[in-house]
N, C-alpha and C positions, 0 to 999 in steps of 0.2 A: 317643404322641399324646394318649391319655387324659390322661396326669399331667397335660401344663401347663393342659391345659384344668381339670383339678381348681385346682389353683392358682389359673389367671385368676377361680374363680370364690369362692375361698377371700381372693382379697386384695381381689374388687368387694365382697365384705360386710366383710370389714373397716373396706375405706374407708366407708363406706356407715356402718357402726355408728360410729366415731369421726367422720364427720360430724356425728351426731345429736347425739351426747354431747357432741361439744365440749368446751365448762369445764367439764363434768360430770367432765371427766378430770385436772381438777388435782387440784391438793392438798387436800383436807380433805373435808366429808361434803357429801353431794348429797341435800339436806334442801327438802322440795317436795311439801306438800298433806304425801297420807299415808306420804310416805317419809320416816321417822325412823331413821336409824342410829348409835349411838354407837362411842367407841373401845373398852368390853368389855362386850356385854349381857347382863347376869346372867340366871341360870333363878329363875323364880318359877312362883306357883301360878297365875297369869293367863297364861302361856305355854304349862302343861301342862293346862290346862282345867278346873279345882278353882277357880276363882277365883268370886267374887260376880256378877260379868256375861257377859254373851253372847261368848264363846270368837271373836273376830273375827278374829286372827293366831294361830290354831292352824291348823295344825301349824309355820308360819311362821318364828315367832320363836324356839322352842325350837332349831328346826334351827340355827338366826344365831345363839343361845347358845352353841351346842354346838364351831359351826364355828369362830368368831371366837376359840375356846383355841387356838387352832393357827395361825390367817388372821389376821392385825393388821384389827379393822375398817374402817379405810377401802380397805386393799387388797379383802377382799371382796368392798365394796360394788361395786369399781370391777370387780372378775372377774362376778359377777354380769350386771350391767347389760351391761358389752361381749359376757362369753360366751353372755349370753338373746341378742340380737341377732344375732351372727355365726351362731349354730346355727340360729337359728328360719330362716336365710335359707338356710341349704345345704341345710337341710332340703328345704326348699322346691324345690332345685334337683332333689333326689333326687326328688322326686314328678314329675318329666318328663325320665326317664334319657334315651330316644332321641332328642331333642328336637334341633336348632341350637344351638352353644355361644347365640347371641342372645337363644335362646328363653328358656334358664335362667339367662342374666343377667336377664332382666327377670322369669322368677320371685323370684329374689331379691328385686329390686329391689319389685316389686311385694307382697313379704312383710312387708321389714323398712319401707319408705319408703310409709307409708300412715297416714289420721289413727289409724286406731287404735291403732296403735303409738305415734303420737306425744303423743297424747290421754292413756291410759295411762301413759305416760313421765310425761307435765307431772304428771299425777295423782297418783304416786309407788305405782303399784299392780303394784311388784317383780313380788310370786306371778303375779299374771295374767300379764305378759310371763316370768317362765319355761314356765308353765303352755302359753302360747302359742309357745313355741321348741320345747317338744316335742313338737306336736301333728302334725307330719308325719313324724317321726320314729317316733310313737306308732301313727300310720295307717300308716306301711310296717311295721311290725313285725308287727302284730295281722293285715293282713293275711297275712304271710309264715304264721304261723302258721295263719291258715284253709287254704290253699292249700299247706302241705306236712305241717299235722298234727301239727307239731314247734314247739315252745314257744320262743319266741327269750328268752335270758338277760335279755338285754338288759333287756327290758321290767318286771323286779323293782325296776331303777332309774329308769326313763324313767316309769311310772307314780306313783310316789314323789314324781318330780318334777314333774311335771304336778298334782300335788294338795296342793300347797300353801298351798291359801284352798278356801275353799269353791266359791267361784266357776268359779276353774280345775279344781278336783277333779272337779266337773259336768262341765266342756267335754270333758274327759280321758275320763271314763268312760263318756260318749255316744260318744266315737272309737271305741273302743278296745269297748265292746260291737258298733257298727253294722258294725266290718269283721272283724271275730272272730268274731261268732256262729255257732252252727251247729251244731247235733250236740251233742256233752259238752260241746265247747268253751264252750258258752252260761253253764252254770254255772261252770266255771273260770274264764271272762272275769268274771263278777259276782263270784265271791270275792277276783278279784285286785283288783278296781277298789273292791271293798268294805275291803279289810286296805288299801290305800294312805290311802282317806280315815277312814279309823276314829277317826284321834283329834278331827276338828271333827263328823266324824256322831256320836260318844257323846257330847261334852261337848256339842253342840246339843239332843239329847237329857236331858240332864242337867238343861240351864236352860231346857227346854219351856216353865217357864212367863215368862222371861222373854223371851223368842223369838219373840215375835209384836211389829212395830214400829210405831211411828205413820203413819199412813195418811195424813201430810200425804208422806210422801217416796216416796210412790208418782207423785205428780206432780214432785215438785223433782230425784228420779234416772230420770227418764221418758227415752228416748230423743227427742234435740230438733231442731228446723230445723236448717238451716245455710245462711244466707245465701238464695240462691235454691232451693234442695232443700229439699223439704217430708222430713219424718225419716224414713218408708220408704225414699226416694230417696237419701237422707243415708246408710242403711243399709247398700242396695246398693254404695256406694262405701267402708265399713266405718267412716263416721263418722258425728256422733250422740251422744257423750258429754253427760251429761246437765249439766258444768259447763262454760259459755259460755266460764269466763278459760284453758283449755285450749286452745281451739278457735283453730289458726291462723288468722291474718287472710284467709289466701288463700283459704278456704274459705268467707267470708261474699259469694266475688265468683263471675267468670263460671271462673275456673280451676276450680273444684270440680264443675260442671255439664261443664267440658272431659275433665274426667278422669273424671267417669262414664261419659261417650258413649265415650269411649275403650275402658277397659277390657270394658266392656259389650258394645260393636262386637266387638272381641280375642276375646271370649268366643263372642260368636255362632260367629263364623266357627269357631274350634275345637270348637264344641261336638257336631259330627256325629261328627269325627275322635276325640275325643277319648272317645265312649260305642263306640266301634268299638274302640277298644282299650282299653279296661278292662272292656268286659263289661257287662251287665245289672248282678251280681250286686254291682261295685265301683261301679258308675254307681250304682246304689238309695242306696247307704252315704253317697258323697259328697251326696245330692238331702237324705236325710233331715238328715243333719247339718247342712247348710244352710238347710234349710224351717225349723227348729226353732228354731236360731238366730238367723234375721229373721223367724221369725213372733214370736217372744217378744219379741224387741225390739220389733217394731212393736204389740205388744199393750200395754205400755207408753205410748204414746205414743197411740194410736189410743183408749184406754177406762182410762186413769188411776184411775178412778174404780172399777172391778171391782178392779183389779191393787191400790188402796186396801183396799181393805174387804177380800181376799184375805190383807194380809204382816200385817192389823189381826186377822185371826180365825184363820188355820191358822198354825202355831209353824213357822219353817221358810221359809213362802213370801215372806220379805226377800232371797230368793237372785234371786228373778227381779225386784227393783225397779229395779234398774239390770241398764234390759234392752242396752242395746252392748255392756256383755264381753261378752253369747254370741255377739256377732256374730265371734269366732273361730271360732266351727263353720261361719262362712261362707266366711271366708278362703281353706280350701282347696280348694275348686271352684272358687274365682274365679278365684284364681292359677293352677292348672293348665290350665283353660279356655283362658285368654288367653294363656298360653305358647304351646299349642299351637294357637291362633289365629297366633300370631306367625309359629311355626315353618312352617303351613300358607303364608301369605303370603310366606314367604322362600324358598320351594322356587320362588314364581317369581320372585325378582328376578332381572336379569341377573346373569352371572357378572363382568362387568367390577369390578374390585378395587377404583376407587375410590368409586363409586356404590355397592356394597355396603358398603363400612367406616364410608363417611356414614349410612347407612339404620341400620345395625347399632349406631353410635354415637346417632343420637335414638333409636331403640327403647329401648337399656338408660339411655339419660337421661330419659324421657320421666314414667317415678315424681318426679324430682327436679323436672323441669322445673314438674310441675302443683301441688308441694307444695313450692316455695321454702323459705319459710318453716317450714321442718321442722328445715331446718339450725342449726348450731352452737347446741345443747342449745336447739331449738325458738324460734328466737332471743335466747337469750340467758336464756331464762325458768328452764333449768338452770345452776346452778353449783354450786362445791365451795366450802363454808366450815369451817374450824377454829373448835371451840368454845372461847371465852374461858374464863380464868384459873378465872373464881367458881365454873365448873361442874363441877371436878375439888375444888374446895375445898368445895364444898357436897357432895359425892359424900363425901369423906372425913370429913365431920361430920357425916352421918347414918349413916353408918357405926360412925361413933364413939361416937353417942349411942345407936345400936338394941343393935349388938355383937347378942349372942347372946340378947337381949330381946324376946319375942312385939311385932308392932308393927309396924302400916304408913306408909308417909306418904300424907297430903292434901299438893295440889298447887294452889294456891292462884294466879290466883282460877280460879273455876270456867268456864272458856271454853276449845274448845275447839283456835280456831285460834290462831298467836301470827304477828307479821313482826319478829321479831327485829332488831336494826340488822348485828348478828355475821355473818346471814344475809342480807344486802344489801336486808334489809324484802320478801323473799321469804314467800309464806304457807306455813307448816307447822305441822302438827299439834303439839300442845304437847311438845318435846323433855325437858323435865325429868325427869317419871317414869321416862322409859326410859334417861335417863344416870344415875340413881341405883340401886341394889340391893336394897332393899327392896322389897314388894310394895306400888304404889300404887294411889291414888283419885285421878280426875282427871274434867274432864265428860268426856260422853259426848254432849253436844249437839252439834246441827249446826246450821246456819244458812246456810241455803241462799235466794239470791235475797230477802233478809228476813223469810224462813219459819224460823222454830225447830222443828225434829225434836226429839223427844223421845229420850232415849238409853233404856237398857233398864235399866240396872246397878241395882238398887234400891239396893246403898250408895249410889251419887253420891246417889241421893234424900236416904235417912238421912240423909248428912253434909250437904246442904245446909238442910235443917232443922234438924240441929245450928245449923249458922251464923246460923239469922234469931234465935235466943235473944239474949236480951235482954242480960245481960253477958260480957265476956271471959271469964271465970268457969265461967260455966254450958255457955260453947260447949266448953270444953277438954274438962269432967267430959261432957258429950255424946260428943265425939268420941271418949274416951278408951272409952268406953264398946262405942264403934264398933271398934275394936282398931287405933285411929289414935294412934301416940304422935310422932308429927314434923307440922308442916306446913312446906312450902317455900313461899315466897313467890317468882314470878317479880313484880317490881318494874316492869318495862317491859311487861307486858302487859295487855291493855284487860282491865276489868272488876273490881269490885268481892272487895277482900280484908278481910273482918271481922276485926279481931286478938282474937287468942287468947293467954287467959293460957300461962307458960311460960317459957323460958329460951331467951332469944336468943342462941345458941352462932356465928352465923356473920351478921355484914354486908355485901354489898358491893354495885356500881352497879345488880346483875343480879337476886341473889336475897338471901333471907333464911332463915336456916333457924331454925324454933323448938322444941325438943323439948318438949313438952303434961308429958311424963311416963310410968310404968308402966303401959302397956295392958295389957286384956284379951284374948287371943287368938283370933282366929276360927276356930272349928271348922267344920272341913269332915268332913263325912260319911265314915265308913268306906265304904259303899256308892259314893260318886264315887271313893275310892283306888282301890276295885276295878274298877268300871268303866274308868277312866282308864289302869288299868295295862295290862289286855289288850286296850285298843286302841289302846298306843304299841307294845307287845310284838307285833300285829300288823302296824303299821307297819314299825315296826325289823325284825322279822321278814324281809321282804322285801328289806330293805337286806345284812341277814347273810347270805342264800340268795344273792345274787348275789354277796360275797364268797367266800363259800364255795367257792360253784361256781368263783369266776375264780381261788382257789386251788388249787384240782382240777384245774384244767385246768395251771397255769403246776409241777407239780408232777409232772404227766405227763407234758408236754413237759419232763423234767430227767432223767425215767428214761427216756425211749425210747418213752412208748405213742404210740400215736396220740391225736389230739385230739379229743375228745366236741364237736363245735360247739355242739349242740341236747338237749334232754330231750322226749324224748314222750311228749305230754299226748293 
C-alpha cells in the first residue's frame, strides 16, 4: 500500500519539476541571469579561490569542472535543475510521514511550486536551489541523529551539497546545527557544517579586504513589494526577490494575496497538531530557522540603510544583502504546517469517493492554481540554447595563442549582463569567459534598476584604467602588465570596446579575439595555496568518508557481515 503511494508522490514532483522547466529541457544550455553553463568548464584559479576577486562560485564551479569530465554539460545542467526539484519536493513529503497521501502531495506541491523557487530559477541561482532540495533532507537526518545518537552517512554528502554558495552553505548549516545540537554533538555539528563550507569561508577570508560591497546594493537586492503585499507579507508567502523581471505576473495581482490567506489559514489550523507531535524540542528548531530567515529578510527591506552601511564596513556581511534566499529557512514550517492543516481538515471530510477525489484533487492543485504563471520555464522566460559556431572557434584561438604561456584573458567590453540574439535576447551574465580556458577578467558591475554596484575585483579596476590610456599602444603594454595577454571582443554586446594594439587571430559576427602578446604572470601567494588546499581537502574530505564508508558497507555485505547502517558520534 505504502509503495504506490511513494510512487504517486515521486511522479506529482516529476510532473511538477518538468512543468516548470519546460524548454528548459531541450536541447542546449539554459542560460538566465546568473546561470551560465558551457559544453566543458575548465578549472581555474577563480574556481578554486586564489583568483584576484571575491571567490562568488566557490565551491560551485569547481564541482561543474570536475563533474562535467565525466557528464557532457548540457546533460548535467538538465540532471541538476530536474534532480534539485524532484528531491527538494519528496523531501518535503518526508517531513509529514503520517500525514494523508493529499497532505504530502500538497507538501510537495507547496515546496517545489512557490515564487521562490521560481524567482530563483528565472535568477539562474543553481546552488541555492540545490542547497534548497536538501534542506529537508538535511533536517530529517540531523535530527535522526540527535534522537538516536548515531551519526547518519548520509549527511557527509547532503551537507556538501547544501553548501555550495555561500548563501546556501548558511541556510544548511543554521539546519543542521538548530536540529543536531546537543551534548558533543554541538561541536561535531559545527565542524561538519564548518569542513563543507571551508572552501568560500577561507578564500572569503583571504580577499577580507576585498569583501566588503557597495552599500548601494543593500537597497537594489533588498527584499521587495509584490503587487498588493507589502515585502514582510511577500515574505511569508516565500516571495520578495529583490529583481522585479523574475517576479511572475500573477503575483503583482489578487492571486498572490489568495495564496497567502491560503497557506497561512493551512498553517493555522495545523499548527496545534503539528507542535503536539514534533515536540517542544523539534518545534524550537523549526520557529528558529524560520524567525531568522524572515527576520533577515525583512531587515533588508524594512532598514536598507543599516544592512548598507553593514556589507560597506564588516568583510563578509554581503551574505545577508539579498535577504529572500534565506527565506528557505522558512520553507519548512510552512510547508509542514499546512500539510498538516490539510490532513487535519480531511479527517473530516465525508467518506463519499467522489466529493473526496474532487476536494483531494483542488488541494494538491491549489500551488498550481495560485501561481499559473510558474509554468512551462516560468513562461517561457527559461529556455535551452546552443552556443554558435565563433565560440568554439574563439575557445580554440585562445587556446592556441596562451598554450602553455602565463596569461589571462580580458573580456571585452566591460559590462556585465549580455542578451545575446543565440539566446533568444534572453539576459545573461556574460557567457564568454566561462566558454574559454583561460583564467579571465571580466566586469563585475551590476546594474540594478539604473543603480551601478560597484564589483570588488580590483583587477577589473586595474584593467579598466589600463583601457582609458590614451593609445592602443599603451593600453596593451598596461594590460600586459596586468598578466592579461588575449582580449576577446564580444561584438554584439552594449558597451564600449577600446582597441588594443595586437594580433587579430580570430574574426567573426560574434567575437574577436586579439592576442596583446607575452604576459607577465600573476603571482598568487604561497600562503593562499596553503590555505586553499586544506580547505578543499576538508571539503573533499567528507566526500571520501562517505565513499569510503559506502565501500565498507557494500564489501561486507559480499563477505556475509552484517551491515553497519550508522557510526557513533
Amino acid at each position: 500500500m505504502k509503495q504506490w503511494r511513494s510512487w504517486v508522490l515521486a511522479l506529482w514532483s516529476l510532473g511538477l519539476a518538468v512543468a516548470l522547466l519546460g524548454p528548459a529541457l531541450g536541447r542546449g544550455y539554459v542560460l538566465t541571469f546568473d546561470m551560465v553553463w558551457v559544453p566543458d568548464l575548465a578549472m581555474r584559479p577563480d574556481f578554486l579561490g586564489v583568483a584576484s576577486g571575491l571567490p562568488r562560485a566557490v565551491p560551485s564551479d569547481a564541482v561543474v569542472a570536475l563533474l562535467d569530465e565525466v557528464v557532457p554539460g548540457m546533460l548535467l545542467q538538465k540532471v541538476v535543475l530536474l534532480g534539485s526539484l524532484v528531491a527538494g519536493g519528496l523531501g518535503a513529503a518526508r517531513l509529514v510521514p503520517g500525514t494523508a497521501l493529499v497532505a504530502r502531495a500538497l507538501a510537495v506541491g507547496l515546496f517545489q511550486w512557490n515564487p521562490f523557487v521560481v524567482e530563483r530559477l528565472v535568477l539562474g541561482h543553481w546552488p541555492v536551489l540545490v542547497g534548497y532540495a536538501v534542506l529537508p533532507w538535511c533536517l530529517l537526518a540531523a535530527r535522526q541523529w540527535r534522537e538516536t545518537g548515531r551519526f547518519p552517512r548520509r549527511l557527509l554528502v547532503l551537507v556538501p551539497l547544501g553548501s555550495l554558495s555561500a548563501g546556501a552553505g548558511l541556510v544548511t548549516a543554521l539546519v543542521v546545527l538548530a536540529f543536531a545540537a546537543g551534548a558533543a554533538r554541538t561541536v561535531r555539528a559545527l565542524l561538519l557544517v564548518l569542513a563543507a563550507n571551508a572552501p568560500w569561508l577561507v578564500a572569503g577570508l583571504l580577499h577580507a579586504s576585498s569583501s566588503v560591497t557597495d552599500a548601494d546594493g543593500a537597497s537594489a537586492f533588498a527584499l521587495r513589494d509584490e503587487g498588493l503585499l507589502p515585502g514582510p507579507l511577500a515574505a511569508l508567502g516565500l516571495g520578495g526577490a529583490w529583481n522585479a523581471e523574475t517576479m511572475p505576473s500573477s503575483r503583482g495581482g489578487a492571486l498572490a494575496v489568495v495564496a497567502l490567506v491560503l497557506v497561512l489559514a493551512l498553517a493555522a489550523v495545523g499548527a496545534r497538531t503539528w507542535w503536539r507531535q514534533v515536540g517542544t524540542r523539534d518545534g524550537a528548531a523549526f520557529l528558529v530557522c524560520a524567525v531568522i530567515g524572515w527576520a533577515l529578510a525583512v531587515l533588508t527591506w524594512a532598514a536598507p540603510g543599516v544592512v548598507g552601511w553593514l556589507v560597506e564596513q564588516v568583510p563578509g556581511a554581503g551574505l545577508v544583502r539579498d535577504g529572500a534566499r534565506l527565506l528557505a529557512l522558512l520553507a519548512p514550517l510552512l510547508v509542514v504546517t499546512a500539510a498538516i492543516g490539510v490532513d487535519v481538515l480531511w479527517a473530516r471530510v465525508p467518506t463519499i469517493l467522489v466529493p473526496r477525489l474532487a476536494i483531494a484533487v483542488a488541494v494538491v492543485l491549489a500551488p498550481v492554481a495560485v501561481l499559473p504563471d510558474a509554468a512551462w520555464g516560468a513562461t517561457s522566460r527559461l529556455g535551452s540554447a546552443p552556443y554558435p559556431p565563433s565560440y568554439d572557434e574563439a575557445r580554440d584561438a585562445v587556446s592556441s595563442a596562451v598554450g602553455e604561456q602565463p596569461g589571462d584573458v580580458l573580456v571585452l567590453p566591460l559590462s556585465s549582463y549580455r542578451r545575446p540574439a543565440f539566446n533568444d535576447g534572453r539576459k545573461v551574465l556574460d557567457p564568454v569567459g566561462r566558454f574559454l580556458t583561460p583564467d579571465y577578467v571580466a566586469s563585475d558591475e551590476l546594474v540594478v534598476s539604473g543603480v551601478v554596484i560597484a564589483g570588488e575585483d580590483p583587477r577589473v579596476r586595474e584593467a579598466r584604467t589600463a583601457l582609458n590610456a590614451a593609445t592602443p599602444q599603451e593600453r596593451a603594454e598596461l594590460l600586459l602588465a596586468l598578466g592579461i595577454s588575449v582580449v576577446v571582443v564580444d561584438v554584439t554586446a552594449p558597451g564600449p570596446a577600446p582597441l588594443v594594439d595586437g594580433e587579430r587571430v580570430l574574426t567573426t559576427p560574434d567575437l574577436v579575439v586579439v592576442v596583446v602578446g607575452d604576459a607577465t604572470a600573476r603571482d598568487v601567494p604561497t600562503g593562499w595555496v596553503v590555505a586553499m588546499t586544506g580547505a578543499w581537502a576538508a571539503f573533499c574530505g567528507l566526500l571520501v568518508a562517505a565513499l569510503a564508508t559506502a565501500a565498507g558497507t557494500v564489501l561486507a555485505r559480499r563477505r556475509g557481515r552484517p551491515r553497519r547502517r550508522q557510526v557513533t558520534i
